[in-house]
N, C-alpha and C positions, 0 to 999 in steps of 0.2 A: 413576276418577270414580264417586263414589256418590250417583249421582242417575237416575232416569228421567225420560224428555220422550215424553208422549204427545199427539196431534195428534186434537183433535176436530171435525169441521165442523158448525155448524148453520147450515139454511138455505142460502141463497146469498150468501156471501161478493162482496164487491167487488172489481172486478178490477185496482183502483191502493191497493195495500198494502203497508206496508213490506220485506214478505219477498219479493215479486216484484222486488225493488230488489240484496236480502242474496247477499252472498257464501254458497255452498254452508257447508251446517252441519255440525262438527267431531266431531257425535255420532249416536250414532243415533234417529230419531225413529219411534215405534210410533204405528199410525192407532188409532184406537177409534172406534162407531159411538155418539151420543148414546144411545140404548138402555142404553151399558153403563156408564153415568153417571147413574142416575135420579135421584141428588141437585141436580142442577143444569137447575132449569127452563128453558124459551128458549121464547119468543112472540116477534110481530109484530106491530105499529100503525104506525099514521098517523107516530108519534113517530120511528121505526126498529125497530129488534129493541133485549129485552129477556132479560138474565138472572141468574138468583139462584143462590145457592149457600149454603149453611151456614156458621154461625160459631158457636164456642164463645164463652162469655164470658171468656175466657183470650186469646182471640187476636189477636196484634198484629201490624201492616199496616206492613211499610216498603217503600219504594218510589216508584213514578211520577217520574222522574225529576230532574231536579234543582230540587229543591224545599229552599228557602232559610230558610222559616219554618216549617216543623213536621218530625217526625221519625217517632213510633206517627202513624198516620194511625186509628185504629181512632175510628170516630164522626163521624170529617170527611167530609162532600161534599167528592170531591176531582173537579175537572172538567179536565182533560189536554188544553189549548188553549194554542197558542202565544203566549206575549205577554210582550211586555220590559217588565223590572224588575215584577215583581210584588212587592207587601208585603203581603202576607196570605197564609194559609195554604189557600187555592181550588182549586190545583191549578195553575195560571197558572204560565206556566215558558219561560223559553229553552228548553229540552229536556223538555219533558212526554212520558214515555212509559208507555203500557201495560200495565205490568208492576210485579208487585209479588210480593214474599216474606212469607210468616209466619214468626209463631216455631214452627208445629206441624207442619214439615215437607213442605210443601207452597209454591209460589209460581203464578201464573196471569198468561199472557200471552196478551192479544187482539191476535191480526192487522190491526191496523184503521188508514187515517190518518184517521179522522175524531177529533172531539174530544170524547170517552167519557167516559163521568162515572162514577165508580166511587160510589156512598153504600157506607160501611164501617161499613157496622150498624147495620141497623133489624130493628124487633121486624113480624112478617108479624100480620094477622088472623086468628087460630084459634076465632075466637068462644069464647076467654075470653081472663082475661089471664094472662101468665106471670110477672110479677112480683111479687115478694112482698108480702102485704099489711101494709102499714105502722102501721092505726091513723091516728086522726087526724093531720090534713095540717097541720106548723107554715108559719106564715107564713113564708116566706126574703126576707131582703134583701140577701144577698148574689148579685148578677147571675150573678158564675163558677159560683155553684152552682145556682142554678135553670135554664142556659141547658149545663149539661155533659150531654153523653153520657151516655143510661139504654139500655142492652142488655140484655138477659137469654138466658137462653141459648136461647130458639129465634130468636136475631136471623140475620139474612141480610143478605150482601154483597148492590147491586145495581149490575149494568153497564148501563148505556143507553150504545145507537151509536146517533147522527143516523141519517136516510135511509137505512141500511142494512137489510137483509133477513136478513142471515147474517154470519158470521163465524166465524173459525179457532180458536180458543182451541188454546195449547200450554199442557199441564197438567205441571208440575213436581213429583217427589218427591225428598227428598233427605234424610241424614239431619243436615245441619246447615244454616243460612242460609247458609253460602257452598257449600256441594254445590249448591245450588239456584242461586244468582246465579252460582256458574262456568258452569254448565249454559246458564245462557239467553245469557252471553256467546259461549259453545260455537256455541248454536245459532244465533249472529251471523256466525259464521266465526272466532270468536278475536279476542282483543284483538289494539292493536296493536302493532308493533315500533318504537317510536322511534331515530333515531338517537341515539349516546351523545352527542354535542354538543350535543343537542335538550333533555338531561334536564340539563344547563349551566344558571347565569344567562343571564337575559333583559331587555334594556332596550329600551323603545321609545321612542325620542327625540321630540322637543316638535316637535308638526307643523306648525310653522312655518319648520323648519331649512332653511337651504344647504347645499347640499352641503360646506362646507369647515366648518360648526357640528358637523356629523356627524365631520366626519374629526377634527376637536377631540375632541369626544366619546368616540371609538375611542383617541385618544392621550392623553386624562386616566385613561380607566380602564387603560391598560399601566402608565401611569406611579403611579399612586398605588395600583398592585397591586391593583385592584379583579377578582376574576375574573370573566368575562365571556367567555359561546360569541356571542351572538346580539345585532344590534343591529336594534330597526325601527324601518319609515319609515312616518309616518302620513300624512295624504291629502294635504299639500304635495307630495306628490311627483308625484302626478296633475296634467293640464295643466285638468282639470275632474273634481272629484270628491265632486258630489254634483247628478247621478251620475257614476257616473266613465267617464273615456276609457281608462283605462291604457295614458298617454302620458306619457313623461315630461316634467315642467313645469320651464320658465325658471327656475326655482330649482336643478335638475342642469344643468347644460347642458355637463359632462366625466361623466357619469352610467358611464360605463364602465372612466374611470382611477380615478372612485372606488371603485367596486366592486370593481376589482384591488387597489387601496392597503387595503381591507379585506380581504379575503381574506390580505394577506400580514400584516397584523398578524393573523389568525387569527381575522377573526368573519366571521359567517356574516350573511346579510342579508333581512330580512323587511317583504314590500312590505301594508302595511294598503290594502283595496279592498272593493265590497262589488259584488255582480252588476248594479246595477238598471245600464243602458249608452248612455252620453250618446253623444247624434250625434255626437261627434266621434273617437268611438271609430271605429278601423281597419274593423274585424268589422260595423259597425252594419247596413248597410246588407243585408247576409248575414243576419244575425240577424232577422230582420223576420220572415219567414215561422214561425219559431221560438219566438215568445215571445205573453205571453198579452197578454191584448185592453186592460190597462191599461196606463198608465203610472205610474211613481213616478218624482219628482222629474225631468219631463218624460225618462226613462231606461226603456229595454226591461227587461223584467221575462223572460229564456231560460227555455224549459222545459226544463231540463236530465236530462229524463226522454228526453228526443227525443237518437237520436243525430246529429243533424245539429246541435240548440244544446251537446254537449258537446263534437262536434269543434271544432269555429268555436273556443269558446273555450277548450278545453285546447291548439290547436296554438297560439293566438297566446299563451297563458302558457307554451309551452316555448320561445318565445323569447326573455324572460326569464329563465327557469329557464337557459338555456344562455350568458346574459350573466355568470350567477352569483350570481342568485336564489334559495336556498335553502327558501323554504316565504312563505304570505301571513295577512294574518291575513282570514278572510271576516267582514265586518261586516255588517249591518241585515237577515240573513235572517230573521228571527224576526219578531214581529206588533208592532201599535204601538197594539194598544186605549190601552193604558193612557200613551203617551207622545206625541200627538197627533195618531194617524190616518193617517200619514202612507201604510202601506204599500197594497197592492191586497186589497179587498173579500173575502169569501168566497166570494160570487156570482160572481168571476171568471170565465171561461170559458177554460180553455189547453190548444193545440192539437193537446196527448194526447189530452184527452177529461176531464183531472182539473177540476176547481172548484177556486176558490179556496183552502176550507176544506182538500181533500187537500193543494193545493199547499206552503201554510204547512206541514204537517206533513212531507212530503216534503224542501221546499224545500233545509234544511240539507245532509243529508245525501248528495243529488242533488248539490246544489255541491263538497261535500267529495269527492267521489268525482271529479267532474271533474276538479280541481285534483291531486286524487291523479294521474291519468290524464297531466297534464299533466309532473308530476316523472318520469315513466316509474318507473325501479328505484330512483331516489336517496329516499331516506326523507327524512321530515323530523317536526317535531314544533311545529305552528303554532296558533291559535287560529280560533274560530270564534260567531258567536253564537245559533247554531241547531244542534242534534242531535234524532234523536227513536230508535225504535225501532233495532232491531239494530243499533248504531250504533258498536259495541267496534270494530270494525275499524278506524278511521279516525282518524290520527292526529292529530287537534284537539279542544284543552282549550275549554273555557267560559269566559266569561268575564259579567259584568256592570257597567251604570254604579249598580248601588248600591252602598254602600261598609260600613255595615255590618256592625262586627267579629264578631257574634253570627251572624247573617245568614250571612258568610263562612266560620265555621268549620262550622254547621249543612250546609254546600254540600260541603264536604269530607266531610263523618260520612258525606252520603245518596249524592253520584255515584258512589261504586262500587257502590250495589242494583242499578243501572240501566245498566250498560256505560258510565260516562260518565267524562270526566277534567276536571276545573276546576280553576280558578286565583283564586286570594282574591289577586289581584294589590295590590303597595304602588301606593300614588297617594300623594297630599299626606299630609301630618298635622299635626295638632293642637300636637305636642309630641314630644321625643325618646322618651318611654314610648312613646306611639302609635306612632312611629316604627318603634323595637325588636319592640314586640308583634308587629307586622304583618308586620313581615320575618323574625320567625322561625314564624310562620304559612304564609307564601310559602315560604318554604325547605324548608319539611318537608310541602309538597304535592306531585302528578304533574309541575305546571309553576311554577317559581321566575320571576316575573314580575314585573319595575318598569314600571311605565307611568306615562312621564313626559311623555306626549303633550300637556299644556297648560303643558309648565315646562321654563322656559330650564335653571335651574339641575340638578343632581343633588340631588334630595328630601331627603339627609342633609346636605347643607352648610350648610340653615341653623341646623340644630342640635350645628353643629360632632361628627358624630358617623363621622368615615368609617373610624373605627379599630375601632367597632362593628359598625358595618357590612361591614367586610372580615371580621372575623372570621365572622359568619353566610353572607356569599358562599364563605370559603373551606371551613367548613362543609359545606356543601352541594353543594359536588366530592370532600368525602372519601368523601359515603354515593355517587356517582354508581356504581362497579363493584355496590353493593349494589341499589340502583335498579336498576340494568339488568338484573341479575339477574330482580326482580322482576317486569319489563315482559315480561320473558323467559318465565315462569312464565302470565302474562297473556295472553300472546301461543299458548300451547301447551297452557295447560290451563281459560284462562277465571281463575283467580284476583286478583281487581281487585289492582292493587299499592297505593291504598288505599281503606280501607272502614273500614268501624263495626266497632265490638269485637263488638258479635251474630254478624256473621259465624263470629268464631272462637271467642267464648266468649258459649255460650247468658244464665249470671249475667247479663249485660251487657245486657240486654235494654231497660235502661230507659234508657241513659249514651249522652248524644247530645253531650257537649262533649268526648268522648277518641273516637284512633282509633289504627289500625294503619298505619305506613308499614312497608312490608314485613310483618316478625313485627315490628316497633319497636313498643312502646305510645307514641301523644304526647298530652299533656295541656295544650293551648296555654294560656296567661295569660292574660286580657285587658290593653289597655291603661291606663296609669295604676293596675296592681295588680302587687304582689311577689311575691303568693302566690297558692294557690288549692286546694282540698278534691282528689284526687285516688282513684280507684278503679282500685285492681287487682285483674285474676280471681285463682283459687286460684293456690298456689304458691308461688316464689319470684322474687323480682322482684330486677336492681342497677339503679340511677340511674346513666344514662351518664359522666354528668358527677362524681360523686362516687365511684364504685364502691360507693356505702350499698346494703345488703341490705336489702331487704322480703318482708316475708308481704303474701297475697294481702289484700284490704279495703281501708279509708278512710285516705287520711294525708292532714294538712296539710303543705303543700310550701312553702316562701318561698326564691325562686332569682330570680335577674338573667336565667338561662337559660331556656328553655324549658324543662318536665319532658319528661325521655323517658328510659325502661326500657326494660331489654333481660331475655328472659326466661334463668332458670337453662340453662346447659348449651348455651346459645349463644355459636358461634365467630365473630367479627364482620371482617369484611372493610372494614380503614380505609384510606384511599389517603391518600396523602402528595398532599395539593392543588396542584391545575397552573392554568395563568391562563387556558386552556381548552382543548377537547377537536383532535387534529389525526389525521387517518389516521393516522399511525406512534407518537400518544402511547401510552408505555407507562407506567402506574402502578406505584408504588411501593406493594403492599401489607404493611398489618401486622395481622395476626391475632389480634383481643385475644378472652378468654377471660373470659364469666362463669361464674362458678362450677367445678361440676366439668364437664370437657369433655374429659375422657379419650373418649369416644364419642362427639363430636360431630363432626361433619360439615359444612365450607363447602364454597357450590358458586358458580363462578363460569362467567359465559357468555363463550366466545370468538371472534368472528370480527371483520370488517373493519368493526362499527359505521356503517355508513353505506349500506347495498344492501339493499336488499328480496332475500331466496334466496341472499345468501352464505354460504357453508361456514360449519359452526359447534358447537362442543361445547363441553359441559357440563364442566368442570374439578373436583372434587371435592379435597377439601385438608383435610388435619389437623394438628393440631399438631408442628410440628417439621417439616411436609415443606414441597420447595421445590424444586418441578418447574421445567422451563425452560418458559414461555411465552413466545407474540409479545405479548401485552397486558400481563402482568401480571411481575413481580419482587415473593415472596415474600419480605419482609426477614427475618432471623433475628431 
């Protein structure tokens, strides 16, 4: 690890903040006294506390979470409040957090769940001015350019925290963007470990199903070779669910011989629910004491900070989980400024002691831990619509009801700054292009997710396209031993498995539509296009799909595929595709070789894929050898 993580307190910090929540940190953290930081002022007002810090005119800001419409933050009021589907670039986020990297070696993270507003570069009063003198001032009529971002180099970051008096700042050094973004994963407890059937396709069925539409469903994708680990159930399956009981509704009523009749066709099953807890809920009654003073959608809102609302509801989801429940998806944690109000106030009052405003920020991550708490050892890899701060540990992707292909791919480049994993999930489309574009988008993300929770049909059959479509499903089982590899890596050293090319190549500093899956470079298409400009760092580059050589710079690409490079001297770990992942599957891998790879090095992860703390080593593999594994078979 080449990074340091130094801990500064100013002030008095608040005592419901996200690291009082965080699993124990994988590195070590040096205190510093403000004094030995005189660049970075901190005050106190009416407002909260206040603090600044320097910026060069070079220096660019990524980060705050999962943020869908901008990528350099440098110039933006960026305000880290939780609130679903944001379309602007404000700061507004399923997952706004705290934390942000530069390109100067350096990243800063505030302890705080309030909703912090970062301004990324203002010029301070020095009673003169620092910008250069221009001569007479032409008239502009162009808006982009009278209303862009002017810094000069005495500009300053500024942090405002609401209400607050103090706060923890962890100061990051490192000597590239991901030394620094592994680091603060680090200081989350480490990413997480997915099970291998978790990093499978995912369909979540039209939530209107029967249970025997479902078991259809389970038997069109065996039969039409569509592979598929995971199937879910969206709130039809609730006997009320909104809010919900999680009971199951007259629409199961053999809800247990289904559940066996899937597991023996080999998918795994995932219940969609969201916490707010309708009286008819079991627990309700228990819950009372436990939850804060509003109601949403006449449903208890747990404080899941309390151990008494995480037991209530992690024992009554292990009796699910032990029906053969595999993972949930948590829905409507996050705020509803922007989608009609629906959720509890800021002003809240719950009966930790937090407000509203902390709660939102907490909320997610508080429920993901429960639910965790609930699977005991069994891992899983589900969805969630709220994360915030140190939040790598926890195995739930994002998601969003904006759809968005631009939107979507921006959500990939930015959630690995931030410890976060999302899903640019397929819904409907427009057109078989839109179709293709989006699922091989989906495919080459942390979580490979159809969500067809408003549609009877499979999203490709109206565009007679399922032969395409198997190809990118079965795709995206070959990279799974790579994938996992990668989560592996995530999980022990903090390196997001994927992220923006800055992380690993400084050049990259400006390229927000390419990323790394794994060491993969991907360059998605949009829909309704064949081609598209493509950038690579120095070096030598092969196109997966063609084995074509590249130097490092600009190519025009025109493929039916997805672009994705694989870097020189890479040994690549392909599995021979299975209809999905079982305890005893063993992969067929094949070892393909770019370029020269006389010294290269594959390394593969092995244990029981499915248990949090099972036995497990790192396989190492060169060309020509072909060790006996329990996972894997080396082909010649």
């Amino acid at each position: 690890m080449k990074a340091t993580l130094c801990k500064i307190t100013y002030g008095t910090p608040e005592d419901f903040v996200p690291s009082r929540f965080a699993p124990s940190p994988k590195l070590p953290v040096r205190t510093l006294s403000p004094d030995s930081v005189p660049e970075i002022t901190f005050s106190v007002s009416l407002r909260g506390c206040r603090l600044t810090l320097p910026l060069t005119a070079q220096t660019k800001i990524y980060g705050f979470g999962l943020q869908l419409n901008a990528f350099d933050h440098r110039g933006n009021k960026v305000t880290c409040r939780v609130n679903a589907d944001p379309r602007s670039a404000s700061g507004d986020s399923h997952a706004p957090v705290p934390f942000f990297v530069t390109n100067e070696g350096w990243g800063l993270y505030a302890d705080t769940a309030r909703s912090a507003v970062f301004q990324c570069g203002s010029d301070l009063n020095t009673g003169r001015s620092s910008l250069p003198e221009t001569g007479e001032t032409a008239v502009m009529t162009d808006t982009a350019e009278l209303y862009r971002a002017r810094t000069s180099e005495a500009s300053v970051l500024t942090l405002e925290i609401p209400f607050a008096s103090g706060v923890d700042l962890y100061f990051i050094k490192g000597d590239t963007v991901l030394d620094i973004v592994s680091a603060y994963n680090l200081l989350a407890g480490g990413g997480c470990m997915p099970p291998l059937w978790g990093l499978g396709n995912f369909y979540r069925c039209c939530g209107q199903f029967r249970e025997e539409q479902v078991l259809e469903t389970a038997d069109d994708f065996r039969s039409l070779d569509l592979p598929c680990d995971t199937l879910g159930l969206e709130p039809g399956w609730h006997s009320h669910s909104y809010s919900c009981s999680f009971v199951w509704s007259e629409r199961f009523p053999h809800h247990k011989a289904m559940l066996d009749r899937l597991a023996a066709l080999g998918f795994k099953v995932n219940l969609w629910e969201h916490a707010f807890t309708n009286p008819a809920a079991p627990f309700y009654d228990k819950m009372i004491p436990f939850s804060g003073e509003y109601l949403v959608w006449n449903g208890l809102v747990p404080d899941f900070s309390l151990p008494g609302a995480e037991e209530l509801f992690s024992s009554y989801h292990k009796t699910l989980c032990d029906e053969g429940v595999s993972g949930f998806k948590l829905d409507e944690c996050d705020g509803s400024d922007f989608t009609g109000g629906w959720s509890f106030p800021d002003c809240a009052r719950f009966p930790s002691g937090m407000d509203g405003e902390q709660y939102h920020h907490l909320f997610g991550t508080l429920y993901a831990r429960t639910i965790k708490k609930a699977l005991g050892s069994r891992r899983t890899l589900s969805e969630i619509r709220n994360l915030g701060a140190l939040a790598a540990p926890y195995p739930f992707v994002l998601y969003s009801d904006l759809y968005d292909f631009g939107n979507f791919l921006t959500g990939v480049v930015n959630s690995g700054f931030s410890g976060l994993l999302w899903a640019p999930e397929l819904r409907h489309a427009a057109s078989k292009s839109d179709l293709i574009r989006r699922l091989q988008l989906t495919a080459f993300s942390a979580h490979s997710l159809i969500n067809a929770w408003y549609m009877e049909k499979m999203p490709w059959l109206e565009f007679d396209a399922t032969d395409e479509v198997r190809r990118i499903l079965r795709l995206r089982m070959s990279f799974l031993p790579y994938l996992y590899t990668a989560f592996y890596d995530y999980h022990t050293e903090g390196k997001p498995p994927v992220r923006a090319l800055v992380c690993d190549y400084p050049d990259a500093d400006g390229i927000s539509d390419e990323y790394l899956f794994g060491d993969l470079l991907v360059a998605p298409i949009a829909p309704e296009q064949d081609g598209r400009e493509v950038w690579l760092p120095d070096g030598v580059w092969y196109g997966f799909f063609d084995g074509r050589r590249y130097e490092g710079g600009v190519h025009s690409v025109s493929t039916n595929d997805i672009p994705l490079y694989v870097k020189e001297g890479t040994l690549l770990p392909l599995a021979d595709p299975v209809s999905h992942v079982d305890p005893d599957t063993v992969f067929d891998i094949t070892l393909l070789p770019f370029g020269d790879c006389s010294d290269a090095v594959c390394r593969l992860i092995e244990d029981d894929g499915m248990t949090d703390g099972a036995d497990c080593r790192v396989i190492t593999l060169r060309q020509g050898e072909h060790p006996a594994c329990k996972r894997y078979r080396i082909k010649p």
